[in-house]
mmCIF file of the N, C-alpha and C atoms, coordinates in Angstrom:
data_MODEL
# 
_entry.id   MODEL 
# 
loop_
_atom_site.group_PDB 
_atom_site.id 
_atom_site.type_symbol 
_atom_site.label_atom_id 
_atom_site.label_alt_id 
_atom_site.label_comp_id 
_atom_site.label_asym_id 
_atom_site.label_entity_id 
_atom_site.label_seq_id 
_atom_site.pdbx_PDB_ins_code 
_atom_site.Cartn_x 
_atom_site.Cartn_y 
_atom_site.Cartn_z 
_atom_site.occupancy 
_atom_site.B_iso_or_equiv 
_atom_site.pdbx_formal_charge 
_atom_site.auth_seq_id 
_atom_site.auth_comp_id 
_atom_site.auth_asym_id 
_atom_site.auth_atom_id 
_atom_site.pdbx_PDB_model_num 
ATOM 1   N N  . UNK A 1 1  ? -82.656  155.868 -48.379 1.00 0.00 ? 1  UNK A N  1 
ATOM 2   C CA . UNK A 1 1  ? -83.973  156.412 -48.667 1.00 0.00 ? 1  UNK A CA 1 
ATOM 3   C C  . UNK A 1 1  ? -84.550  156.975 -47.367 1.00 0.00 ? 1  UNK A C  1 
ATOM 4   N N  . UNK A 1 2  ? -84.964  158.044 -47.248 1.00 0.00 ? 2  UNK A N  1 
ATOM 5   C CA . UNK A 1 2  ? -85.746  158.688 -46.548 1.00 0.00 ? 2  UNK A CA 1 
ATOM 6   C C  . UNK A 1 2  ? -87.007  158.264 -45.665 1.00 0.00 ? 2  UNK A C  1 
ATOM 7   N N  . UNK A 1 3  ? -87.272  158.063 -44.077 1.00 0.00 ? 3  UNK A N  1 
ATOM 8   C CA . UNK A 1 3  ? -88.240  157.547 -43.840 1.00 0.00 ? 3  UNK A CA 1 
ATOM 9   C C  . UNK A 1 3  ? -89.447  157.928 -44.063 1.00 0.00 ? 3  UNK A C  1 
ATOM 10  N N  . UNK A 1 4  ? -90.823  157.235 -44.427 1.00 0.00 ? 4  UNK A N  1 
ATOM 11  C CA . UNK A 1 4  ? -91.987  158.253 -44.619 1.00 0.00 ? 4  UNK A CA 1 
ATOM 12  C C  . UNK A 1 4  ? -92.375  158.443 -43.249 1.00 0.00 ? 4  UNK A C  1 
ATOM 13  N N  . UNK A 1 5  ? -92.898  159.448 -43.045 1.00 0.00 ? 5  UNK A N  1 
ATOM 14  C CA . UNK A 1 5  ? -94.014  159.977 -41.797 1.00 0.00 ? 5  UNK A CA 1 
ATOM 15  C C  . UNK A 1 5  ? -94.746  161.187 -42.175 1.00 0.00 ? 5  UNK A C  1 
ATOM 16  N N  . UNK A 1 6  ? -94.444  162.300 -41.559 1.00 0.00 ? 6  UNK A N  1 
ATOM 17  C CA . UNK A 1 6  ? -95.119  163.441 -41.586 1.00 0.00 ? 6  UNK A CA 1 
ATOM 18  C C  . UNK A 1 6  ? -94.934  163.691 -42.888 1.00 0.00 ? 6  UNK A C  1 
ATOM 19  N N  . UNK A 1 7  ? -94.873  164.686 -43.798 1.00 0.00 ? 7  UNK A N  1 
ATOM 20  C CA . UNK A 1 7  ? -94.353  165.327 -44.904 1.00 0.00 ? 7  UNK A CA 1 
ATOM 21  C C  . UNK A 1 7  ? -94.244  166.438 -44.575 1.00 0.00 ? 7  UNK A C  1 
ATOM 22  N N  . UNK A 1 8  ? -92.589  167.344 -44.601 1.00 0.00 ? 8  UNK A N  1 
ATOM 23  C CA . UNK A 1 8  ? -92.426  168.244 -43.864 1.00 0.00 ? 8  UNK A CA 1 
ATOM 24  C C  . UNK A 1 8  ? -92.733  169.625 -44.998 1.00 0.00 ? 8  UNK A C  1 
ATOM 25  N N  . UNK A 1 9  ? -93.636  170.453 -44.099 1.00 0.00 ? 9  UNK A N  1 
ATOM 26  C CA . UNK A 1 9  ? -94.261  171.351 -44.850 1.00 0.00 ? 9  UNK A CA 1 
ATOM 27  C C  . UNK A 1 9  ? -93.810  172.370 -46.073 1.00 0.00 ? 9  UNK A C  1 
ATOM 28  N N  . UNK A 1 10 ? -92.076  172.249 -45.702 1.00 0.00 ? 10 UNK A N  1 
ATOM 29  C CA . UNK A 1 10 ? -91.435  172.926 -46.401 1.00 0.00 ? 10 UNK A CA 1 
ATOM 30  C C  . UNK A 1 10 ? -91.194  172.222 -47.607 1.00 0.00 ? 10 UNK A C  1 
ATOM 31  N N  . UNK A 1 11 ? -91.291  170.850 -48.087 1.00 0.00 ? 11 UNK A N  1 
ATOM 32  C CA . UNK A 1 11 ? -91.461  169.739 -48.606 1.00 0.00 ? 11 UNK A CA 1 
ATOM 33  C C  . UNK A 1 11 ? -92.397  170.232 -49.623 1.00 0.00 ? 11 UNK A C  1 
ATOM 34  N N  . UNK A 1 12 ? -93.580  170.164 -49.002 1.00 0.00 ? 12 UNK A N  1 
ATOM 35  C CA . UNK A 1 12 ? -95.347  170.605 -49.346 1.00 0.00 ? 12 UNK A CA 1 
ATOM 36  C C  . UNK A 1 12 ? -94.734  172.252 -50.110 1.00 0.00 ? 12 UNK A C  1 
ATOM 37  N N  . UNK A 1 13 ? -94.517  172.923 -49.787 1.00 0.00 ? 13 UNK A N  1 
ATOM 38  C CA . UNK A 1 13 ? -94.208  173.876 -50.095 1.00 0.00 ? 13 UNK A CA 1 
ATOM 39  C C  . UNK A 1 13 ? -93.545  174.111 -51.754 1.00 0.00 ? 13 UNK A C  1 
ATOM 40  N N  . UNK A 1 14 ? -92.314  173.744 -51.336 1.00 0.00 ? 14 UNK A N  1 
ATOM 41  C CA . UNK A 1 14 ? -91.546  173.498 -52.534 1.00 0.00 ? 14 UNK A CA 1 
ATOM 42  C C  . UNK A 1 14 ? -91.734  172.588 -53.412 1.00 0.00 ? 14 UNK A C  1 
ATOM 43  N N  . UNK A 1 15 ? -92.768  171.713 -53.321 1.00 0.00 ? 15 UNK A N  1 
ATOM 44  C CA . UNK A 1 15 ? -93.779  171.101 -54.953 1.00 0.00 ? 15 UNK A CA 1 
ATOM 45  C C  . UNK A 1 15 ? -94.449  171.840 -55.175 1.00 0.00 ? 15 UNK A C  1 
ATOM 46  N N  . UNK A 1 16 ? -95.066  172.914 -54.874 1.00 0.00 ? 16 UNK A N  1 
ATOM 47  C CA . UNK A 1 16 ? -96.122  173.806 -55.416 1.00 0.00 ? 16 UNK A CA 1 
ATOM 48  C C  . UNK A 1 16 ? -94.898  174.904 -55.876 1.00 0.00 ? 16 UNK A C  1 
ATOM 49  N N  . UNK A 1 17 ? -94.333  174.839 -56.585 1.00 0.00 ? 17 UNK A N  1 
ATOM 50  C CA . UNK A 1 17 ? -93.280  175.186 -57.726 1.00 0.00 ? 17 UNK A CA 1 
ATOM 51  C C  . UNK A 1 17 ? -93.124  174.507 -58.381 1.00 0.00 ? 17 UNK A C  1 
ATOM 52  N N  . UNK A 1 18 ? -93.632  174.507 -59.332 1.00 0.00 ? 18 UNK A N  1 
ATOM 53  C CA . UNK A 1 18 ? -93.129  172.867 -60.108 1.00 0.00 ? 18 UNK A CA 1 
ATOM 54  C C  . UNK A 1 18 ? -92.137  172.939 -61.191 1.00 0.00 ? 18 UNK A C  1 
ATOM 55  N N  . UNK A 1 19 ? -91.048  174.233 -61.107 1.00 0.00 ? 19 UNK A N  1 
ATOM 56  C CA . UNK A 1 19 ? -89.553  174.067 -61.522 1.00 0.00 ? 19 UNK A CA 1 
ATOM 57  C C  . UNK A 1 19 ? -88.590  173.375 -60.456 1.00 0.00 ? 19 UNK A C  1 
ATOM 58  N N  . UNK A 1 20 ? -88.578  173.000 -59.271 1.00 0.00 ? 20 UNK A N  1 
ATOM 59  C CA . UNK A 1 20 ? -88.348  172.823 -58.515 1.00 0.00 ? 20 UNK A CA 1 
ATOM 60  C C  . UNK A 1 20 ? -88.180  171.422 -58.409 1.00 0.00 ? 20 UNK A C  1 
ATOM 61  N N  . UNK A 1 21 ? -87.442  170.743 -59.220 1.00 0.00 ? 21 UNK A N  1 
ATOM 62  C CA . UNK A 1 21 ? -86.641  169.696 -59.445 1.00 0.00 ? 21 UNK A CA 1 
ATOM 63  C C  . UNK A 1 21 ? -86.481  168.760 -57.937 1.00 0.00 ? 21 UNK A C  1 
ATOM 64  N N  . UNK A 1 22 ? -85.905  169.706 -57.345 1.00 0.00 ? 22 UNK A N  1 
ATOM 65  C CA . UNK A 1 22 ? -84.976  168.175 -56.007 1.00 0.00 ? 22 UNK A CA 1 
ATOM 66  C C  . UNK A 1 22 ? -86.253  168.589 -54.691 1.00 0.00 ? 22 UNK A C  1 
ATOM 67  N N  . UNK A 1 23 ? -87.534  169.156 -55.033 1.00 0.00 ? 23 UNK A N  1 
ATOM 68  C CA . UNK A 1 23 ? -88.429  168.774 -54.373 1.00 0.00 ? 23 UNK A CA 1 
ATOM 69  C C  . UNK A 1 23 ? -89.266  167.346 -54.447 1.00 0.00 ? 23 UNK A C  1 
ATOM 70  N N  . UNK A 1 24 ? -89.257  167.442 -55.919 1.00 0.00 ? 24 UNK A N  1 
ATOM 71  C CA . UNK A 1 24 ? -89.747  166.738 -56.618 1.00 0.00 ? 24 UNK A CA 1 
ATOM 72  C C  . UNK A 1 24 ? -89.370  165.475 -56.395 1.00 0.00 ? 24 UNK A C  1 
ATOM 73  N N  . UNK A 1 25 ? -88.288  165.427 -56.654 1.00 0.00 ? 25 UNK A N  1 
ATOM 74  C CA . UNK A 1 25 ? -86.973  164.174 -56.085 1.00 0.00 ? 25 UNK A CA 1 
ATOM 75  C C  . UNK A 1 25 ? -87.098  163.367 -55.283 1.00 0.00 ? 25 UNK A C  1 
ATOM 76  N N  . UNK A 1 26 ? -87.065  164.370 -54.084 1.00 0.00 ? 26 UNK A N  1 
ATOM 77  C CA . UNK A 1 26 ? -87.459  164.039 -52.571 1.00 0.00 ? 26 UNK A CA 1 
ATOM 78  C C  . UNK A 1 26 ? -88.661  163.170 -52.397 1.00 0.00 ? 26 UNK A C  1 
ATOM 79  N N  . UNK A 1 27 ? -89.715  164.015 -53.150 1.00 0.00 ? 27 UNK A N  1 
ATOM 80  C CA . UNK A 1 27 ? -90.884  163.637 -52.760 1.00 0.00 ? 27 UNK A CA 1 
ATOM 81  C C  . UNK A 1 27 ? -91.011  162.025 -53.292 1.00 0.00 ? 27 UNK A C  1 
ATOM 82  N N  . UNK A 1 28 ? -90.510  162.428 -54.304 1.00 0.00 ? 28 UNK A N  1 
ATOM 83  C CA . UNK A 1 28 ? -90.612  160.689 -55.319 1.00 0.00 ? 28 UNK A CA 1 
ATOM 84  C C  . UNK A 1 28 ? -89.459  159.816 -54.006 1.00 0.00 ? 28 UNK A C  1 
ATOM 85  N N  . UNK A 1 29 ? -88.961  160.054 -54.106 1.00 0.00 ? 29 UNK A N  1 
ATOM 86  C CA . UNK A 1 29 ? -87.795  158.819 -53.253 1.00 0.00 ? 29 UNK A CA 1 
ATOM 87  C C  . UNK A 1 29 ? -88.598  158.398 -52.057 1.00 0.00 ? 29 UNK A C  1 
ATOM 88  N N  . UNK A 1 30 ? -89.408  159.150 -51.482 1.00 0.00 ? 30 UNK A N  1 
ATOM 89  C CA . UNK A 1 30 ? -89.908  158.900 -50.430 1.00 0.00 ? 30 UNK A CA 1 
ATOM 90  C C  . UNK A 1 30 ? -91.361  158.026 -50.351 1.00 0.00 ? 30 UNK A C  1 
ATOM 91  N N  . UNK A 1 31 ? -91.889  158.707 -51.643 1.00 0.00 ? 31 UNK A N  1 
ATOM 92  C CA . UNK A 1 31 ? -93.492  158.176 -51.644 1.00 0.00 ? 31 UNK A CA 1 
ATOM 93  C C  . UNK A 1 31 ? -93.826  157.353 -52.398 1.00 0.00 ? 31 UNK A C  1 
ATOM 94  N N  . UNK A 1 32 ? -92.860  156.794 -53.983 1.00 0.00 ? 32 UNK A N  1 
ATOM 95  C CA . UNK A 1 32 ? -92.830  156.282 -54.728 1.00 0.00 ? 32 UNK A CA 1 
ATOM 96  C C  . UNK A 1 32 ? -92.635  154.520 -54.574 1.00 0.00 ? 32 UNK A C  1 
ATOM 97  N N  . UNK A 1 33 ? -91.853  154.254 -53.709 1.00 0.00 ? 33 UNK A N  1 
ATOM 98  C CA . UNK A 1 33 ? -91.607  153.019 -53.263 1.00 0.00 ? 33 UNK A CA 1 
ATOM 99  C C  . UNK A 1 33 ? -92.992  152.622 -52.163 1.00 0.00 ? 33 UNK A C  1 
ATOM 100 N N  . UNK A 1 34 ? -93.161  153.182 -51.750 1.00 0.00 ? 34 UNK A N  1 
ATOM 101 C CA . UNK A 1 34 ? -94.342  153.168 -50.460 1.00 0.00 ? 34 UNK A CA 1 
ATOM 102 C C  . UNK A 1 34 ? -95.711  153.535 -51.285 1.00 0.00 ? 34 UNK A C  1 
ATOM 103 N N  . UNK A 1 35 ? -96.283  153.789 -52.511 1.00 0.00 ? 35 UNK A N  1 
ATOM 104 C CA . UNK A 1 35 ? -97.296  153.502 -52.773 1.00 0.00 ? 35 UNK A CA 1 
ATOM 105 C C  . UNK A 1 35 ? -97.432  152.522 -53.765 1.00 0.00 ? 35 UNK A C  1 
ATOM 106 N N  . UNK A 1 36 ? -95.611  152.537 -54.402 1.00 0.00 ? 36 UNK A N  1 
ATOM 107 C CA . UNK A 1 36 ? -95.637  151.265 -55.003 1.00 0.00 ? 36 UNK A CA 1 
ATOM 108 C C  . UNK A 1 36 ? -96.426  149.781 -54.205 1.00 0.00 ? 36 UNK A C  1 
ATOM 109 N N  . UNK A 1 37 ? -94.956  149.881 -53.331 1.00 0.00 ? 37 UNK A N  1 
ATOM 110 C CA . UNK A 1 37 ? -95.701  148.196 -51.964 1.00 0.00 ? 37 UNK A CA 1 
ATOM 111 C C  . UNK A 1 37 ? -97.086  148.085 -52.002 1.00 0.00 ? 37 UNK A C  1 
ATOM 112 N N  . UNK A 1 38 ? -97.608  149.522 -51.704 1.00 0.00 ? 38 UNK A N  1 
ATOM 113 C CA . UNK A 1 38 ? -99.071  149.332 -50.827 1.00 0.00 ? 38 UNK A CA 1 
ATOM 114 C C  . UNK A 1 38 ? -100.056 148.634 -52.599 1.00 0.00 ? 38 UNK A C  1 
ATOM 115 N N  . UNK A 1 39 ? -99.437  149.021 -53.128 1.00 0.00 ? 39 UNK A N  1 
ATOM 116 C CA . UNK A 1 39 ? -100.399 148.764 -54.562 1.00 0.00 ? 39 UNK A CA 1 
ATOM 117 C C  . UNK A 1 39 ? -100.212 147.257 -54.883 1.00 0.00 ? 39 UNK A C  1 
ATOM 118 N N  . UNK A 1 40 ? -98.930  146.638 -55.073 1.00 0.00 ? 40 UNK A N  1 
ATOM 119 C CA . UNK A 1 40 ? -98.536  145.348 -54.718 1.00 0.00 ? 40 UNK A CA 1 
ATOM 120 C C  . UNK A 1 40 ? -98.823  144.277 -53.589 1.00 0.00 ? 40 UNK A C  1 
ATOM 121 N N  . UNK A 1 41 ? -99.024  144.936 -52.510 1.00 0.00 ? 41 UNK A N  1 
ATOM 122 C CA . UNK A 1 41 ? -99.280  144.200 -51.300 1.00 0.00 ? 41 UNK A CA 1 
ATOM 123 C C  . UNK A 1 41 ? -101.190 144.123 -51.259 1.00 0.00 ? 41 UNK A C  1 
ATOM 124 N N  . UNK A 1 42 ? -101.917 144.986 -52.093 1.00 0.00 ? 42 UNK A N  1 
ATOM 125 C CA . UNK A 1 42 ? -102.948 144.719 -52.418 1.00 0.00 ? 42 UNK A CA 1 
ATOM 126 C C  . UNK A 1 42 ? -103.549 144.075 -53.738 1.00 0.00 ? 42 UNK A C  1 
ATOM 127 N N  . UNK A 1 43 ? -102.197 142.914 -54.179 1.00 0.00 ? 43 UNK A N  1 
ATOM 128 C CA . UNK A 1 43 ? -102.668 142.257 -55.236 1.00 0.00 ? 43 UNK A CA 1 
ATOM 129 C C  . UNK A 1 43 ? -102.163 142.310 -56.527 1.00 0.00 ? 43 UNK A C  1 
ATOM 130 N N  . UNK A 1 44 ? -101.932 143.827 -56.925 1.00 0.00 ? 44 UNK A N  1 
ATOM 131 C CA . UNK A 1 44 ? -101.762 144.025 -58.362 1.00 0.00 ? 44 UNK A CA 1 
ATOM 132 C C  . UNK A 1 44 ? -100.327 143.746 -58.510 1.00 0.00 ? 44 UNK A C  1 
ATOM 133 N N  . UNK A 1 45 ? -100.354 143.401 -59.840 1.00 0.00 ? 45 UNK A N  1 
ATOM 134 C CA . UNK A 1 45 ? -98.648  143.032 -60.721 1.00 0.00 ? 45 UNK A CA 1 
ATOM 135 C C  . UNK A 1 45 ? -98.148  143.975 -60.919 1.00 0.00 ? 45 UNK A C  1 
ATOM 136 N N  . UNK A 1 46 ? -96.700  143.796 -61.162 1.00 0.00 ? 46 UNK A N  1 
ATOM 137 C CA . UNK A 1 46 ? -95.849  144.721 -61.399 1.00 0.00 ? 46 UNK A CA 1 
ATOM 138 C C  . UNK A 1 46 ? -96.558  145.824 -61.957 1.00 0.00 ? 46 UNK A C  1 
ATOM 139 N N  . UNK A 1 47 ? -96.849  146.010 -63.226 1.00 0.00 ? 47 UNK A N  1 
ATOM 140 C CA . UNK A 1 47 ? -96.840  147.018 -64.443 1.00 0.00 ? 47 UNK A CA 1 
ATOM 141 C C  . UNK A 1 47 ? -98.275  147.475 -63.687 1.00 0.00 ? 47 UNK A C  1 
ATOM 142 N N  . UNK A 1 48 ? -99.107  147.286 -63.660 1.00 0.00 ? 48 UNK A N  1 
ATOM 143 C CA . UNK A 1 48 ? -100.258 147.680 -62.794 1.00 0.00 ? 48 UNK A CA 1 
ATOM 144 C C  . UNK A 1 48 ? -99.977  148.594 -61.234 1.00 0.00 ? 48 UNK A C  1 
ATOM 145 N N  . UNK A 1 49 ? -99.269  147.761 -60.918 1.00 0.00 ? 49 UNK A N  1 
ATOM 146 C CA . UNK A 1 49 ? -98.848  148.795 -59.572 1.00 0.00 ? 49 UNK A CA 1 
ATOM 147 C C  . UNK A 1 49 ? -97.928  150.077 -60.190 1.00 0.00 ? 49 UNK A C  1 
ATOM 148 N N  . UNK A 1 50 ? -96.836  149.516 -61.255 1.00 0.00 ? 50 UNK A N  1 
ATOM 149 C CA . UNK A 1 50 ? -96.373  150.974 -61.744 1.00 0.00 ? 50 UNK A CA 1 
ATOM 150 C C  . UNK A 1 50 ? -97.530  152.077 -61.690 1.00 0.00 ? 50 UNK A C  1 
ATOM 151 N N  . UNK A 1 51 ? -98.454  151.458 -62.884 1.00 0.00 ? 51 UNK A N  1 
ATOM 152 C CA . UNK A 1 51 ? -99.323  152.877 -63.231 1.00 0.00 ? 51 UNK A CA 1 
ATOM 153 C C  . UNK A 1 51 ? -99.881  153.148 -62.028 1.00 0.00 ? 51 UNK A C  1 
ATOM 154 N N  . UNK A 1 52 ? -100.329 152.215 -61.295 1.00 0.00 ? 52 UNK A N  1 
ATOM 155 C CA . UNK A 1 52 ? -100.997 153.246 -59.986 1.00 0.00 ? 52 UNK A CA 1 
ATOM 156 C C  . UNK A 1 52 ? -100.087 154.341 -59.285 1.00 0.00 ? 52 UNK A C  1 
ATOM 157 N N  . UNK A 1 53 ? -98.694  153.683 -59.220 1.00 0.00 ? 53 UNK A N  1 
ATOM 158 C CA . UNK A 1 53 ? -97.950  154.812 -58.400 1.00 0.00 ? 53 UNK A CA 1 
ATOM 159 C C  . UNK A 1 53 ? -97.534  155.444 -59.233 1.00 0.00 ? 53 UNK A C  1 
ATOM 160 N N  . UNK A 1 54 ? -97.627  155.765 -60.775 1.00 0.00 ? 54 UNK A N  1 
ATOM 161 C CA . UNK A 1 54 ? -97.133  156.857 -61.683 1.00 0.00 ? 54 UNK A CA 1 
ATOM 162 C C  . UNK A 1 54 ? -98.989  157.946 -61.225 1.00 0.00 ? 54 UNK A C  1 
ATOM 163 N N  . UNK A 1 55 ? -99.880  157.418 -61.490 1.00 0.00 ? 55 UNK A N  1 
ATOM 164 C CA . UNK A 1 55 ? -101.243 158.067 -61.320 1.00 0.00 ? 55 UNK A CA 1 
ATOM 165 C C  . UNK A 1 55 ? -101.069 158.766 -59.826 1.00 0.00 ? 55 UNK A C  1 
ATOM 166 N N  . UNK A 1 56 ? -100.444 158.470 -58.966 1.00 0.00 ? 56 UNK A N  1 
ATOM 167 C CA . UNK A 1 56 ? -100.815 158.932 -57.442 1.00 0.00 ? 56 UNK A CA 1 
ATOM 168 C C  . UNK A 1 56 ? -100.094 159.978 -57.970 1.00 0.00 ? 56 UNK A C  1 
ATOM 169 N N  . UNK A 1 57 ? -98.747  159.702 -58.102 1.00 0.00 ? 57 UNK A N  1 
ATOM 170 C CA . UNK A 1 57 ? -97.464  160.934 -58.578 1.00 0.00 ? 57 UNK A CA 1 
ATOM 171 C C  . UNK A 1 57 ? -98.571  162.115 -59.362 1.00 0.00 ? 57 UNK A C  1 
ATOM 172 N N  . UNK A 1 58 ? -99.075  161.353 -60.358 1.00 0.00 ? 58 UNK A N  1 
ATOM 173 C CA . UNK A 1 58 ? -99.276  162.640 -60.900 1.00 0.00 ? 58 UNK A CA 1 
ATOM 174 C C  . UNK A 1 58 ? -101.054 163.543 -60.260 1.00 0.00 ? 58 UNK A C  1 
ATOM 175 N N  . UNK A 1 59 ? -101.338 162.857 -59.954 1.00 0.00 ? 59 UNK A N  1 
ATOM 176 C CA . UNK A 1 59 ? -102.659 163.104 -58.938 1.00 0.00 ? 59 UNK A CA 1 
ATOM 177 C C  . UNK A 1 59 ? -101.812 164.378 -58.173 1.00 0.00 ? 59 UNK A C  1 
ATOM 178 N N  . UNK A 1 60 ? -100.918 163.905 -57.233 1.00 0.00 ? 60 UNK A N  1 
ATOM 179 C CA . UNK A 1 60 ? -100.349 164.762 -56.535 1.00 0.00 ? 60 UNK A CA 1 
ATOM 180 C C  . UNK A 1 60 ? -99.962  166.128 -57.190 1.00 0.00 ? 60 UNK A C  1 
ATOM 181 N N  . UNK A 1 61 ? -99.106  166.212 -57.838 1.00 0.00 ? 61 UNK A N  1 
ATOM 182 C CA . UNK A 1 61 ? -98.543  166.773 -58.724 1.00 0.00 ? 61 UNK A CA 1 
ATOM 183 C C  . UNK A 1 61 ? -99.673  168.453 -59.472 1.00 0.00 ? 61 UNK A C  1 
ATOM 184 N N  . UNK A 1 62 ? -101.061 167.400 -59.456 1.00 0.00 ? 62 UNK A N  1 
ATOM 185 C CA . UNK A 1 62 ? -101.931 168.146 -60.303 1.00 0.00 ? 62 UNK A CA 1 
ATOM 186 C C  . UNK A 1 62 ? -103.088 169.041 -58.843 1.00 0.00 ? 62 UNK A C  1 
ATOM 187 N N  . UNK A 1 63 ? -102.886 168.396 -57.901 1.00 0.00 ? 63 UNK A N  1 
ATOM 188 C CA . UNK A 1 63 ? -103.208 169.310 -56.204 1.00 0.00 ? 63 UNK A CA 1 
ATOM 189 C C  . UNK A 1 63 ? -102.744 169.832 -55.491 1.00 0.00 ? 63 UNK A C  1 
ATOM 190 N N  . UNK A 1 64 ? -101.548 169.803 -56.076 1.00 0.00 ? 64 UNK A N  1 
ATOM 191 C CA . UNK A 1 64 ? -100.216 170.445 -55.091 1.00 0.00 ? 64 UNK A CA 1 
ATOM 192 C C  . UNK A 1 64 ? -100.383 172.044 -54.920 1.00 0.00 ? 64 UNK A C  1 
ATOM 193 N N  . UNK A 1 65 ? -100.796 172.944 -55.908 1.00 0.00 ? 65 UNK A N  1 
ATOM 194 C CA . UNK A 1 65 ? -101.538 174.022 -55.913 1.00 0.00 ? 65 UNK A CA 1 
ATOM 195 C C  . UNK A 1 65 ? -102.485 174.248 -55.095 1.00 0.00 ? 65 UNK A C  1 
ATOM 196 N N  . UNK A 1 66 ? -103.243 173.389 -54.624 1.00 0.00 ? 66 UNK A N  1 
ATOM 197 C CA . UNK A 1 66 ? -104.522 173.877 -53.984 1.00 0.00 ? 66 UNK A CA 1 
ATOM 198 C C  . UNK A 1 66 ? -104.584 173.535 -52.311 1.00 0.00 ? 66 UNK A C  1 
ATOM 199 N N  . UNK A 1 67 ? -103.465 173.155 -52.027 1.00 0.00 ? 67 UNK A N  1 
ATOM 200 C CA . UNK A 1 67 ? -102.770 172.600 -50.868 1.00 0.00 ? 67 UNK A CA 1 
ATOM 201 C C  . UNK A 1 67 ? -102.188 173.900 -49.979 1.00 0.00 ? 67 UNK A C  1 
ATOM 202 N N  . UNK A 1 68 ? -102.863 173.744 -48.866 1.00 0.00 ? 68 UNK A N  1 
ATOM 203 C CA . UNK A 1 68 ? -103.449 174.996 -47.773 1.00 0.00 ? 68 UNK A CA 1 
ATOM 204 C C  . UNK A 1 68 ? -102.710 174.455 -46.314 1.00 0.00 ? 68 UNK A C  1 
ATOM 205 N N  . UNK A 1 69 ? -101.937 174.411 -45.614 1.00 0.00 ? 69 UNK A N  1 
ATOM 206 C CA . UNK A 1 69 ? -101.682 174.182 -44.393 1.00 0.00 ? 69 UNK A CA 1 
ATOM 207 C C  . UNK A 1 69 ? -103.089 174.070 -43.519 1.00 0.00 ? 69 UNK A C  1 
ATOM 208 N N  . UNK A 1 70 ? -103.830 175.217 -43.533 1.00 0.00 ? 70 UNK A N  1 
ATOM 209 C CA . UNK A 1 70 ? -104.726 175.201 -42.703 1.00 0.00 ? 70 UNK A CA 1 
ATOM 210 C C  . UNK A 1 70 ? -105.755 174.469 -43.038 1.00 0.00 ? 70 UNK A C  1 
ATOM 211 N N  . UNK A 1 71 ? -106.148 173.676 -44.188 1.00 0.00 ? 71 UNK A N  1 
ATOM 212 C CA . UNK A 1 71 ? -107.055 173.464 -44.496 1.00 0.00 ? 71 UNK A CA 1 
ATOM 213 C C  . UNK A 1 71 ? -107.398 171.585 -43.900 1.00 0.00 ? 71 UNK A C  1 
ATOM 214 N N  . UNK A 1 72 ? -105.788 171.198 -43.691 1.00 0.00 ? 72 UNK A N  1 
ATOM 215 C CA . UNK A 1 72 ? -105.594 169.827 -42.681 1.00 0.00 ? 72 UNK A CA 1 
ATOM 216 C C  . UNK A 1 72 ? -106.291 170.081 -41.182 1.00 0.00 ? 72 UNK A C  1 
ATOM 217 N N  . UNK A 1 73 ? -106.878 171.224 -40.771 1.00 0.00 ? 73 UNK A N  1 
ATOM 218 C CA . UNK A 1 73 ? -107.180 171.267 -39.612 1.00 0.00 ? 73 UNK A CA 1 
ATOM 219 C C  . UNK A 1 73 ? -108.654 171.901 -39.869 1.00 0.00 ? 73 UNK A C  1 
ATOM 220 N N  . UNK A 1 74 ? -109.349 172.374 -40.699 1.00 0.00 ? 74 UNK A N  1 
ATOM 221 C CA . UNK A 1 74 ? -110.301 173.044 -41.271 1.00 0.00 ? 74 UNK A CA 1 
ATOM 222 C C  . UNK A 1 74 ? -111.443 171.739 -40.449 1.00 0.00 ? 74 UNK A C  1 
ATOM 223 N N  . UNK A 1 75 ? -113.016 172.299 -40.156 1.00 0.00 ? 75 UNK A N  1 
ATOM 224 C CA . UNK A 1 75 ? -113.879 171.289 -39.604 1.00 0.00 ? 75 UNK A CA 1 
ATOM 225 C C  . UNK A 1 75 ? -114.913 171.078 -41.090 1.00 0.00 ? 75 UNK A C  1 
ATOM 226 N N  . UNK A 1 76 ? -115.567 169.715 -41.401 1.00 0.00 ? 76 UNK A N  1 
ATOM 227 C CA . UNK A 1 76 ? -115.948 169.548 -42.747 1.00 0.00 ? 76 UNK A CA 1 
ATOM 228 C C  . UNK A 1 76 ? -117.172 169.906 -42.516 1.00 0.00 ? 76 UNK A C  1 
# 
């Protein structure tokens, strides 16, 4: 499995296609286990932490469109 850190932009990129299967992949192998834990390690049970990390997935999934390189550096 893939380490998490940065998310490499080309990564970011190729989910905002969303035929784009082994982006998709990627992204899950990487982020799926790691928001699983964090959901578990804050308490919740199995099936509960599922849906949270099925909800992040698809959270993601549904912003991935509106996702701007520049906008990580933008002042609020």
């Amino acid at each position: 499995m893939p380490e998490p850190g940065e998310t490499r932009e080309s990564l970011l990129i190729r989910l905002r296609d969303p035929q784009c299967d082994t982006a998709w992949q990627e992204f899950s192998a990487i982020y799926r286990p790691m928001v699983y834990r964090l959901a578990r390690h804050s308490g919740l049970q199995d099936s509960d932490a599922e849906d949270v990390t099925q909800r992040v997935l698809l959270s993601v999934s549904g912003a991935i469109g509106e996702w701007r390189k520049d906008a990580l550096w933008a002042t609020p």
